[in-house]
C-alpha positions as a Markdown table, in Angstrom:
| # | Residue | x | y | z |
|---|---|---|---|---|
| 1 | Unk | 14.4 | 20.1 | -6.4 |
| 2 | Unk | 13.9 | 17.6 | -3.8 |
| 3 | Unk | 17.3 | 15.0 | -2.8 |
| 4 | Unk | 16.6 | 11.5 | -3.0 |
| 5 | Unk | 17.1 | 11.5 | 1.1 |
| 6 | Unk | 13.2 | 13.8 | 1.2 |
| 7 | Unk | 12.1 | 11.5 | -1.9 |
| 8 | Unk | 12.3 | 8.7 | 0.2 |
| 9 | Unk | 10.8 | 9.7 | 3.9 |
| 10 | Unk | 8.4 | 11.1 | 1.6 |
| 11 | Unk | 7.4 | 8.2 | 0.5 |
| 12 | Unk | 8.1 | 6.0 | 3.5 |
| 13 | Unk | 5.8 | 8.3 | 5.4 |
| 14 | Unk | 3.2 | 8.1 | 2.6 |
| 15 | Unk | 2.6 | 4.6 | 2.7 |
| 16 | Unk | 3.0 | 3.9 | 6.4 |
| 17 | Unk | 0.2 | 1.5 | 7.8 |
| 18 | Unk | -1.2 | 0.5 | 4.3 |
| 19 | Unk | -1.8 | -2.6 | 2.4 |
| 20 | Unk | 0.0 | -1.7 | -1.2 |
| 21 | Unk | 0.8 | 1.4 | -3.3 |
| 22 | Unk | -0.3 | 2.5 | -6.4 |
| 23 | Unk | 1.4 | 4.4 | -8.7 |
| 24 | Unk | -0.4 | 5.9 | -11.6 |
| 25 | Unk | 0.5 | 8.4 | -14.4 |
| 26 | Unk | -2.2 | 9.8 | -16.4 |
| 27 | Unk | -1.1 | 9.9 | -19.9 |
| 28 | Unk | -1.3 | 13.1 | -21.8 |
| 29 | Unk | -3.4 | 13.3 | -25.2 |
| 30 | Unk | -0.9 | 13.8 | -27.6 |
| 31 | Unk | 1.2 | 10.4 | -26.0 |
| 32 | Unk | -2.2 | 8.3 | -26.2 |
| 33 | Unk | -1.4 | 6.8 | -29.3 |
| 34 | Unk | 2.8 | 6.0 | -28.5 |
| 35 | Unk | 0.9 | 4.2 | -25.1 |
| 36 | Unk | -0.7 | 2.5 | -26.6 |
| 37 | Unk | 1.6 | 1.2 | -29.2 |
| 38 | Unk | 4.3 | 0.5 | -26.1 |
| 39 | Unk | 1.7 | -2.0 | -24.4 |
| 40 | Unk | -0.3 | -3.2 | -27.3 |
| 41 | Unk | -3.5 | -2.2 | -26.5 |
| 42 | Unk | -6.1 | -3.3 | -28.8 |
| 43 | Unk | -9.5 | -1.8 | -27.9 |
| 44 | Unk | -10.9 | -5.3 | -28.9 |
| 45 | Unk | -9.4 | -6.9 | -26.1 |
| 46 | Unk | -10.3 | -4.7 | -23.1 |
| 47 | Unk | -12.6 | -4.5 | -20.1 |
| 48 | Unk | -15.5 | -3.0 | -20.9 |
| 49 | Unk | -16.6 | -0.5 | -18.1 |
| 50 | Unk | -19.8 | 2.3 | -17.2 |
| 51 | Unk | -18.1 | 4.1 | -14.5 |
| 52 | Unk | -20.5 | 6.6 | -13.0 |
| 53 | Unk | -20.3 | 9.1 | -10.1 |
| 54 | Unk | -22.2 | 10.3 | -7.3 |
| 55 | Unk | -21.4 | 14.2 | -6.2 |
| 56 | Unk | -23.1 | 17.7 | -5.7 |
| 57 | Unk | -22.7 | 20.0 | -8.6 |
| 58 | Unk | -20.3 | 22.5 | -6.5 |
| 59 | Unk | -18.0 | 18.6 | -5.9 |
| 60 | Unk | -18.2 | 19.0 | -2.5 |
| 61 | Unk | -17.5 | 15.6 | -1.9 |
| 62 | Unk | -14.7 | 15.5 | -3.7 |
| 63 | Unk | -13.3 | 18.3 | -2.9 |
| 64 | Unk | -13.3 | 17.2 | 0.5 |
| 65 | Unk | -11.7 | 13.8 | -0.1 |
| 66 | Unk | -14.6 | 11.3 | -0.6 |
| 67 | Unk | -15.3 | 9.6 | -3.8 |
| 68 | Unk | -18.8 | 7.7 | -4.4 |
| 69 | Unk | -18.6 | 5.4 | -7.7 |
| 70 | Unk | -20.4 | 2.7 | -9.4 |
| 71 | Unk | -18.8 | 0.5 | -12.0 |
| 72 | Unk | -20.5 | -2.0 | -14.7 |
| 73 | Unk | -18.5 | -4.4 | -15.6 |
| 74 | Unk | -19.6 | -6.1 | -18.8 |
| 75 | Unk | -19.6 | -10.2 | -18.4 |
| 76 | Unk | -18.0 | -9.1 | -15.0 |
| 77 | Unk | -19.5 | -8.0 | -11.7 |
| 78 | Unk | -21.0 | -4.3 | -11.0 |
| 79 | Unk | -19.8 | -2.8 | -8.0 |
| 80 | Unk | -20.1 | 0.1 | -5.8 |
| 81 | Unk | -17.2 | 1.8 | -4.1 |
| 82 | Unk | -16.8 | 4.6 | -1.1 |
| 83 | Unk | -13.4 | 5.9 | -1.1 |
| 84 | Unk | -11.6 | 8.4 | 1.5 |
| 85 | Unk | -8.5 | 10.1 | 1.5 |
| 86 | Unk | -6.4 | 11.0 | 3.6 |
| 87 | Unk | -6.9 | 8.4 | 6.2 |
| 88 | Unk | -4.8 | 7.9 | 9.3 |
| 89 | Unk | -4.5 | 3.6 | 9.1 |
| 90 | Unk | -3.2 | 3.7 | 12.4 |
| 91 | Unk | -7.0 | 5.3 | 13.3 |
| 92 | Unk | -8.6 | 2.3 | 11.4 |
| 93 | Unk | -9.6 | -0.6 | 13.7 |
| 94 | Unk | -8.6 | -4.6 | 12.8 |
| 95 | Unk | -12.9 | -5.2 | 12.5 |
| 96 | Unk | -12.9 | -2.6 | 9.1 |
| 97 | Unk | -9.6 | -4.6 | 7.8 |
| 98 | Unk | -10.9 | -8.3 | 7.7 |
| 99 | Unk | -14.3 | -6.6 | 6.1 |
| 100 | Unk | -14.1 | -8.5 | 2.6 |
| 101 | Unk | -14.2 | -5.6 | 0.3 |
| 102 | Unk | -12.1 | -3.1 | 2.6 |
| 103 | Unk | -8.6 | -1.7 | 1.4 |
| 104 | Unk | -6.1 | 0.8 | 2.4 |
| 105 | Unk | -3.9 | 2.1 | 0.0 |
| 106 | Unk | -1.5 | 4.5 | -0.9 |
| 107 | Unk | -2.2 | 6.7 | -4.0 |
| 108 | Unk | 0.4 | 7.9 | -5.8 |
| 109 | Unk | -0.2 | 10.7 | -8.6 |
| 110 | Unk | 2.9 | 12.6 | -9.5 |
| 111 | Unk | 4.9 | 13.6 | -6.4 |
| 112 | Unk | 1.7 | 13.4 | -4.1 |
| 113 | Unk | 1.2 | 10.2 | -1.7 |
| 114 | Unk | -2.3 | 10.2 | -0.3 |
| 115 | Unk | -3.0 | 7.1 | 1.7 |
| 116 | Unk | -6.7 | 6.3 | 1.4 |
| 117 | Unk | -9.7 | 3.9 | 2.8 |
| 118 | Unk | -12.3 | 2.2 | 0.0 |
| 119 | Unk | -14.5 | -0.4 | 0.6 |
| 120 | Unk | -16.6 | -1.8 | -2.2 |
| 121 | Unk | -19.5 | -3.9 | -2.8 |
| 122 | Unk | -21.1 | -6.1 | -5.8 |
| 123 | Unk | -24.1 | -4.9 | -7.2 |
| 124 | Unk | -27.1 | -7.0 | -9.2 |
| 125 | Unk | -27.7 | -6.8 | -12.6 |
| 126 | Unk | -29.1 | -3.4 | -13.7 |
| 127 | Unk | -29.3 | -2.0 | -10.1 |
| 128 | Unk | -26.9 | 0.8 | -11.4 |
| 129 | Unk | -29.2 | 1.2 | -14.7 |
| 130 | Unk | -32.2 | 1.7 | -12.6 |
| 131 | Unk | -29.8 | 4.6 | -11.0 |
| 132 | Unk | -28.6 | 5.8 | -14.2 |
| 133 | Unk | -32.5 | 6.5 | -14.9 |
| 134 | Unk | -33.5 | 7.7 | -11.5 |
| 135 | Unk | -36.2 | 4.7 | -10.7 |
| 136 | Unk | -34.0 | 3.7 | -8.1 |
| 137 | Unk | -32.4 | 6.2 | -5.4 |
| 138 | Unk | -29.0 | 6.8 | -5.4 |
| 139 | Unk | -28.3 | 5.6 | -2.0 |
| 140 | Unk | -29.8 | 1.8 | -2.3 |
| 141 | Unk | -26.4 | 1.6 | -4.0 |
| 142 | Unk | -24.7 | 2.1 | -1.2 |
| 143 | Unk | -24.7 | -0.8 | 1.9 |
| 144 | Unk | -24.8 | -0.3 | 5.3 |
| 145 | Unk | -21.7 | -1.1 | 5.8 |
| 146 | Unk | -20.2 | 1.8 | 3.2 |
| 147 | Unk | -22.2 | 4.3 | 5.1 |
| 148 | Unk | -21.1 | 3.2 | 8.3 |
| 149 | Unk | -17.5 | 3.6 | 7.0 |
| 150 | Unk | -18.6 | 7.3 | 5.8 |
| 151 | Unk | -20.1 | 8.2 | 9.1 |
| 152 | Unk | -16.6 | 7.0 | 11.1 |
| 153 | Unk | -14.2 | 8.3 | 8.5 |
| 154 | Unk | -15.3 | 11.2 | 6.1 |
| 155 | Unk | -14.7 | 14.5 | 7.4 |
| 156 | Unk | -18.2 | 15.3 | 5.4 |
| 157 | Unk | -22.0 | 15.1 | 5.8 |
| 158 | Unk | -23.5 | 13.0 | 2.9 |
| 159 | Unk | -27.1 | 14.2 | 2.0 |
| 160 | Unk | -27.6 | 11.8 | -0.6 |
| 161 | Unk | -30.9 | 13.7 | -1.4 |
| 162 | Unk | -28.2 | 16.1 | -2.7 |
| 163 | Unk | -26.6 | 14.2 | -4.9 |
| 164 | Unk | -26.6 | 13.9 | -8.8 |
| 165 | Unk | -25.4 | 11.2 | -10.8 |
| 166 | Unk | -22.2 | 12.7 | -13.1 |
| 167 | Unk | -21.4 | 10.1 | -16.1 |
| 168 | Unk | -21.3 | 7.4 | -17.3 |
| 169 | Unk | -17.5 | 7.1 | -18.3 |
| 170 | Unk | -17.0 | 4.6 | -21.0 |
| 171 | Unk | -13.8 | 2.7 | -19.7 |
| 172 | Unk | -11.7 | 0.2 | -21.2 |
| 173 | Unk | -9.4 | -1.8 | -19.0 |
| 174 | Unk | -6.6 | -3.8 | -19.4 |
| 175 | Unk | -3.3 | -5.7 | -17.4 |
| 176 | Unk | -0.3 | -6.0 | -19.6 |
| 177 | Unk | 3.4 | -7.3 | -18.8 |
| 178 | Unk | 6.3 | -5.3 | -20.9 |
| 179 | Unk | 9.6 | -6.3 | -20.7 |
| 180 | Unk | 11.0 | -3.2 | -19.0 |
| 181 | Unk | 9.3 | -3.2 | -15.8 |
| 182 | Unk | 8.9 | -6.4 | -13.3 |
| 183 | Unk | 5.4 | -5.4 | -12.3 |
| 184 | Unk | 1.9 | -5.8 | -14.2 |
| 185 | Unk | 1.0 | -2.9 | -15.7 |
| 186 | Unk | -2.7 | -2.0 | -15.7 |
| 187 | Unk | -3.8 | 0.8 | -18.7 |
| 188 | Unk | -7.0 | 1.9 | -18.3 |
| 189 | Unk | -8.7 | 4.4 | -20.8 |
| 190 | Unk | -11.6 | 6.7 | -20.6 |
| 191 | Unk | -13.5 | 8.0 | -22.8 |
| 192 | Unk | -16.2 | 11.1 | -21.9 |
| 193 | Unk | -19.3 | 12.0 | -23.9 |
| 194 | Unk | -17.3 | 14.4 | -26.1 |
| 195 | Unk | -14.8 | 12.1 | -26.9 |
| 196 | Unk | -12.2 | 13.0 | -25.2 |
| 197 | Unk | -9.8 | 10.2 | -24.1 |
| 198 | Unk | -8.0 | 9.9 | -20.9 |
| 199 | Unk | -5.7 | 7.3 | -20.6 |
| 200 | Unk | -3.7 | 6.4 | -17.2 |
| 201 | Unk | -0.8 | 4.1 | -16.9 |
| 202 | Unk | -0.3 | 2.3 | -13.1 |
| 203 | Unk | 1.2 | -0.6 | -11.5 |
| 204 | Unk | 0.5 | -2.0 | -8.0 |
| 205 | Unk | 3.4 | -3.2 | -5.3 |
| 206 | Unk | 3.3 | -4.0 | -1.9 |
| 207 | Unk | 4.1 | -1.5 | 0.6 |
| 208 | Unk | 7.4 | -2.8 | 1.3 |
| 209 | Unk | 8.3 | -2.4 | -2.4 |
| 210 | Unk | 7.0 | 1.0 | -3.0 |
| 211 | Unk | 10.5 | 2.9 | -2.6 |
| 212 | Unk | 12.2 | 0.7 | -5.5 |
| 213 | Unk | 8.9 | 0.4 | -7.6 |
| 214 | Unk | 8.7 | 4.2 | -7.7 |
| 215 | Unk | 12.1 | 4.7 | -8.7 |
| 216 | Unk | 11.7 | 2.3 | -11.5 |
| 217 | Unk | 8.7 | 3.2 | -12.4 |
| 218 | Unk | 9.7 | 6.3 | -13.3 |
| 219 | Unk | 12.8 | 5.5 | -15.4 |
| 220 | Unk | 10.7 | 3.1 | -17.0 |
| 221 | Unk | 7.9 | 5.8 | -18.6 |
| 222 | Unk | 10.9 | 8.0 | -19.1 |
| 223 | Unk | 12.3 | 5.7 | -21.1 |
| 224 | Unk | 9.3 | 5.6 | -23.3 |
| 225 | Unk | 9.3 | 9.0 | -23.3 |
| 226 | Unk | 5.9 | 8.8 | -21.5 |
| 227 | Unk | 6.6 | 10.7 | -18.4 |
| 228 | Unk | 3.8 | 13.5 | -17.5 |
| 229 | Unk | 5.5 | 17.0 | -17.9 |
| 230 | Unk | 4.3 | 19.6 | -15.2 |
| 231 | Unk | 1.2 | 18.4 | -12.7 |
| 232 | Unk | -0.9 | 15.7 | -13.3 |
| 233 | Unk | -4.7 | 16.0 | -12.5 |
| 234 | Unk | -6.1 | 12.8 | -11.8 |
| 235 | Unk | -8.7 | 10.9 | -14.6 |
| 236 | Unk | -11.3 | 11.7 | -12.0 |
| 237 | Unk | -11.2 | 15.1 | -11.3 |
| 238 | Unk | -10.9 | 15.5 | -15.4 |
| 239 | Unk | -14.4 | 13.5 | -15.6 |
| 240 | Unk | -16.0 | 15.5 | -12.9 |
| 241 | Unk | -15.5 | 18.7 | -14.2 |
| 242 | Unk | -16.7 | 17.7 | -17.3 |
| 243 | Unk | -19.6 | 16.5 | -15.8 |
| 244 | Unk | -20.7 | 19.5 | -14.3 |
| 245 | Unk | -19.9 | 21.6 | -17.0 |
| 246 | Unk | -22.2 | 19.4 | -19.3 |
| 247 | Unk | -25.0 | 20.1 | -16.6 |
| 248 | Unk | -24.9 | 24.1 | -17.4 |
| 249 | Unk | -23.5 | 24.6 | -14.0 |
């Protein structure tokens, strides 16, 4: 059991050099419905959300730390996304930081702090449906400037050639407020072809507020009896998976 003394540099050295911290707890199945009675989630009200995914069928890129995504956003804006972890910030040069779209984060998940690089990019209308139904290749979503940021930071070779589309992830979104925790809260569900739901709880903080957020964060869910028991998997390693498997892989 780790003493609050390793809790701390753990996290102090987890979020060195990065722009905020966020802190996410994936829910599990049979606490979906207490969730969502806790922050009064009303599936009428959410963000509606295609979230798709761009890997080999062996997830070689994420396996390896890089995440390719595109999201629809209904009566919002599609993007694309290229995310890596780990990243070194103090490797990352000022010119990637004032890039409009660029972030470095921390990403917590359970007791693991993985600092990552993502830098994402608005898409037209029905670009990603012209991907979705392969008249359009998967890497015209993708701009220069994302594969620049893949050649200089991902410690893998992207063959986009290679590449499948895995999805789409129906999504709902939503930012709440409770009483019981000073931070917006954002809840956002998934929902895979089966119908299995996957619904993760996470606020954001700035860096300099990550050691008391965590702390609080985690009395909070415990106090809704919401806590994760054992390891968490992330949403998207749970979706990818499935993915693959629904491909006869």
């Amino acid at each position: 059991m780790p003493t609050n003394h390793t809790r701390n540099d753990h996290i102090t050295e987890g979020t060195a050099g990065t722009q905020g911290v966020e802190l996410k707890v994936t829910v599990s199945e049979r606490k979906e419905r207490a969730a969502a009675r806790a922050f009064g989630l009303d599936p009428k009200e959410g963000e509606r959300r295609r979230i798709f995914f761009f890997d080999t069928l062996d997830l070689a890129l994420f396996n390896k730390g890089l995440v390719l995504r595109a999201r629809e956003v209904k009566n919002g804006k599609d993007d694309s996304t290229v995310k890596i972890r780990p990243v070194d910030p103090q490797k990352i040069t000022d010119s990637w930081r004032r890039l409009n779209g660029f972030k470095i984060e921390a990403d917590g998940v359970g007791s693991k702090l993985i600092r990552s690089a993502s830098l994402s990019v608005d898409q037209r209308d029905d670009e990603i449906k012209a991907v979705e139904s392969g008249v359009r290749a998967i890497h015209k979503l993708f701009s220069s400037e994302q594969e620049r940021l893949l050649a200089e930071m991902s410690r893998v070779h992207v063959n986009f050639e290679t590449l499948r589309v895995l999805g789409p992830v129906r999504a709902l979104r939503w930012t709440v407020e409770h009483e019981g925790l000073p931070y917006p809260i954002t809840a956002e569900e998934w929902t895979l072809p089966d119908e299995r739901d996957l619904l993760e709880v996470s606020i954001k903080v700035p860096t300099a507020q990550a050691l008391s957020a965590s702390a609080g964060f985690d009395s909070f869910l415990k106090g809704l009896q919401l806590a994760p028991q054992g390891g968490q998997e992330t949403k998207t390693r749970i979706a990818l998976e499935f993915f693959v498997r629904q491909s006869g892989v």
